[in-house]
C-alpha positions, 0 to 999 in steps of 0.5 A, a space after each residue: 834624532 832630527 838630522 836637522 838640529 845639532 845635538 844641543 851642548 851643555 851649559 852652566 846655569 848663567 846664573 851660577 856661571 856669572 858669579 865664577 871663571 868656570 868653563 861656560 861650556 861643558 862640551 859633548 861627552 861621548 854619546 853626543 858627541 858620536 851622535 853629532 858627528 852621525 849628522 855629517 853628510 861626508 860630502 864629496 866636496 866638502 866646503 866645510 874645508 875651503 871655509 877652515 884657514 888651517 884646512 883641516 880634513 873635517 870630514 875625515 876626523 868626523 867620520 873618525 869620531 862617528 865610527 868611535 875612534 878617537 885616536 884616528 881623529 886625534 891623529 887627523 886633526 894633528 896632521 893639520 893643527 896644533 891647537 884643537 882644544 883652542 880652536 874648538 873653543 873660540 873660533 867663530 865657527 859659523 863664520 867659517 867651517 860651520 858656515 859653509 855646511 850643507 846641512 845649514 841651508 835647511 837646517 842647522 850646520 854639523 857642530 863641527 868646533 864642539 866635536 873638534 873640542 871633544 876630539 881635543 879633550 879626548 886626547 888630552 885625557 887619554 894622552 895620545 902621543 901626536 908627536 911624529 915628526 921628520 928626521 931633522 933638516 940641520 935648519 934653525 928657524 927663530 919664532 918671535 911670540 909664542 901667541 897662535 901664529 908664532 905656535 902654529 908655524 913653530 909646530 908645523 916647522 918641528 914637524 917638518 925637522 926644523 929646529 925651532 925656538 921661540 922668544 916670547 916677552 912674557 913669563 908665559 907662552 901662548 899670547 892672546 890664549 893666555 892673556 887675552 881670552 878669560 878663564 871662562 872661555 879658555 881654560 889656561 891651565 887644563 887646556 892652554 899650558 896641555 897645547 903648548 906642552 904639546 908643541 914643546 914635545 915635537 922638540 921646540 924650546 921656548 925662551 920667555 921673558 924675551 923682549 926682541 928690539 930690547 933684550 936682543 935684535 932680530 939682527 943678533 939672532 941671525 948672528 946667533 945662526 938663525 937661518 930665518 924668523 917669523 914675527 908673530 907678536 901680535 898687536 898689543 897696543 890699545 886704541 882709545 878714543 881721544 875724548 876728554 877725560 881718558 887719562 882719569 883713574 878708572 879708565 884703561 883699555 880692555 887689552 891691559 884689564 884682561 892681561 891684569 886678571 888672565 896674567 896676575 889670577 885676580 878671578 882666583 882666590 888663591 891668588 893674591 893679586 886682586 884687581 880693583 873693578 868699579 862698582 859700575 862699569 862700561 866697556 865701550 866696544 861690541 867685539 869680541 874682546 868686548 864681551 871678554 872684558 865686560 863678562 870678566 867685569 860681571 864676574 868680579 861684581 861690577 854692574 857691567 854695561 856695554 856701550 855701542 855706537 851702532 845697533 846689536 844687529 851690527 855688533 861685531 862679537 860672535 852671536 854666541 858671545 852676545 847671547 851669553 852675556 845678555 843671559 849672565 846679567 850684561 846691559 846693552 847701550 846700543 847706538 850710543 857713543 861717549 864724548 867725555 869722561 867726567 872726572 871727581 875732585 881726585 881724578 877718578 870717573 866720575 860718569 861718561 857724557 854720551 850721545 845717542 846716535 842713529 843710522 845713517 848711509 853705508 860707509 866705505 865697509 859697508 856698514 851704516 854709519 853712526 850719526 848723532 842725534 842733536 840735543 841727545 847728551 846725557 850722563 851715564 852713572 859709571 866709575 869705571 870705562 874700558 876702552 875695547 876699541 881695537 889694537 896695533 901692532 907695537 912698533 918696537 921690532 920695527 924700530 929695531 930692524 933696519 929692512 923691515 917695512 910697515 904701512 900707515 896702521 904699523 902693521 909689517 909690510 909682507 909678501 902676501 903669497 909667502 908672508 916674508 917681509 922686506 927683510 929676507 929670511 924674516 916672515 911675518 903673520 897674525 896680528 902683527 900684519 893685518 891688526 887685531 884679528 881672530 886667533 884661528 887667522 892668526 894660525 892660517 897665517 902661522 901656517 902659510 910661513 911655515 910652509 914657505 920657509 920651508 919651500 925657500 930652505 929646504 930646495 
């Protein structure tokens, strides 16, 4: 074995995995799995850990994994997360623990989000009791949102002896997880619904359908005996361009096209539910939830196309993403942006006029800015557009919640040490504070409250 080179993981043939939800990735069996992990270095500093947001013992739950002992890696990860299987799946890993490995200056790093993921489903299957928690504190802590942040801090908090409930406005718990990400990326039913049953079994309850400025204030709850809260209900609310055209039928936001399939099951033919998709389809975006939404699309029969303002070596989505998409059949408009949608006799798409566009000098992110190219317009042949421009927080908590502060982008104003907002006892974290972000920062910050709130009740 080449100490250097990542134990290679399995994968569907792009071709068959284009036409179906299927996990994309198969994950390491056991073998590999305990070969990967003989390529950790078991660093005495291990930087691995500074580049996790939950600060997971990554050289101790591999080293666990190495020497065959899989409940001993279960029990370590759990000491630090309370989503594994998620977080193995869909965390940009070589942004972060993966980034930091030693072994990726010469080499390649240690596949340390496919050994968390075999850890996970190695627990999953063999159903390792990782429910151990403090004798109960007499606290009440109420969590709005059962997406990763609210989860995360729920959990920690259980473990701790809290009671915790927590109010979601959906008729599922898990937020992003179970709406947002596809099928072929996050599994709902194997996976999602196994993590947050999981979190229940350390004593938390979880009400749905629950919609906090509407069905109840976070004022009600406080009366009800909460002693604190924590606001986790993410950002929800899509972005669009603002070019004409953007109220025809066929155009929506990436955010409400994947809730329809991920919520309603249109990729299951069990269900009932379809979804109408357009013979051709341009996802305008190149995040993440742009490779979600164009993917699904592909996998629904459409023709899909992605349609970026700045080159693939700027894309924002994961490498992997991009890789995937490109195998499984996606084209690629890079440096090109829409300016209008056209629209049929009866309001429909009809094609999308888009300029070509070049790089011009940084911008304040450091980026290249995009700038037109003049005489470049041109029609593209597409019935559908799906806006993937980044979401915001819905500002219905905030209207409902006098004390509660937000700044110019609606995200809730919070003390950056303890995330407690302006209103006392009341925590927030994820999305709804820094905008559209990843799932495992929304779980850093789900744990950072946790730990406050648990600081401030328990003096």
């Amino acid at each position: 074995m080449d100490r250097m080179k990542k134990i290679p993981v399995r994968e569907q043939d792009p071709k068959e995995r284009a036409k179906n939800f299927k996990e994309v990735c198969l994950g390491y069996n056991e073998e590999e799995a305990r070969l990967e992990a003989s390529r950790c270095l078991s660093c005495k500093n291990p930087q691995c850990v500074t580049g996790c947001p939950v600060g997971i013992n990554i050289p101790g739950f591999i080293k666990e994994v190495k020497e065959g002992n899989d409940l001993a890696a279960a029990q370590e990860i759990a000491k630090y997360s309370s989503l594994p299987a998620v977080c193995g799946r869909v965390c940009p890993q070589e942004k972060q623990c993966e980034g930091k490995c030693v072994l990726g200056i010469k080499g390649e790093a240690v596949s340390i989000g496919k050994l968390e993921r075999y850890v996970a489903d190695t627990s999953r299957k063999n159903n390792y009791d990782l429910t151990t928690t403090e004798p109960k504190n007499g606290k009440k802590v109420a969590i709005i949102g059962a997406g990763p942040a609210g989860l995360t801090c729920a959990g920690d908090l259980a473990k701790a002896g809290f009671d915790v409930t927590i109010f979601e406005a959906l008729h599922k718990a898990g937020g992003v997880l179970v709406y947002g990400i596809p099928e072929f990326r996050l599994p709902k039913d194997e996976v999602v619904a196994h993590e947050v049953e999981n979190i229940k079994k350390l004593g938390v309850k979880i009400e749905t359908d629950v919609i906090v400025g509407k069905t109840i204030t976070i004022d009600d709850l406080f009366k009800e005996g909460f002693d604190a809260m924590f606001i986790g209900s993410g950002a929800g609310l899509p972005k669009f361009m603002g070019i004409p055209g953007e109220n025809a039928n066929g155009v929506l936001s990436a955010n409400e096209f994947l809730t329809r399939v991920n919520l309603m099951r249109a990729f299951d033919e069990c269900y009932d539910t379809p979804v109408v998709v357009g013979k051709k389809v341009a996802v305008v975006g190149g995040g993440n939830v742009a490779m979600d939404a164009v993917r699904t699309a592909l996998r629904l029969g459409a023709d899909a196309n992605i349609v970026y303002r700045r080159s693939e070596s700027e894309l924002p989505a994961r490498v992997e993403e991009v890789h995937h998409a490109k195998e499984e059949g996606v084209n690629f408009h890079m440096l090109t942006n829409p300016t209008e949608i056209l629209m049929d006799e009866k309001g429909c798409v009809a094609g999308m006029k888009c300029v070509k566009m070049e790089l011009g000098e940084p911008d304040a992110s450091g980026r290249r800015s995009p700038v037109e190219i003049p005489n470049s317009e041109f029609v593209m042949d597409v019935d559908m557009v799906i806006m993937a421009l980044g979401t915001s927080p819905n500002p219905l908590i905030s209207r409902t919640t006098p004390g509660l502060e937000i700044n110019k982008k609606k995200c809730l104003v919070v003390n950056e040490e303890t995330l407690e907002t302006t209103k006392e006892n009341v925590y927030a974290g994820g999305d709804a504070v820094t905008g559209a972000a990843t799932v495992i920062l929304a779980m850093g910050a789900g744990k950072q409250a946790a730990a406050a709130i648990k600081e401030k009740l328990l003096k």
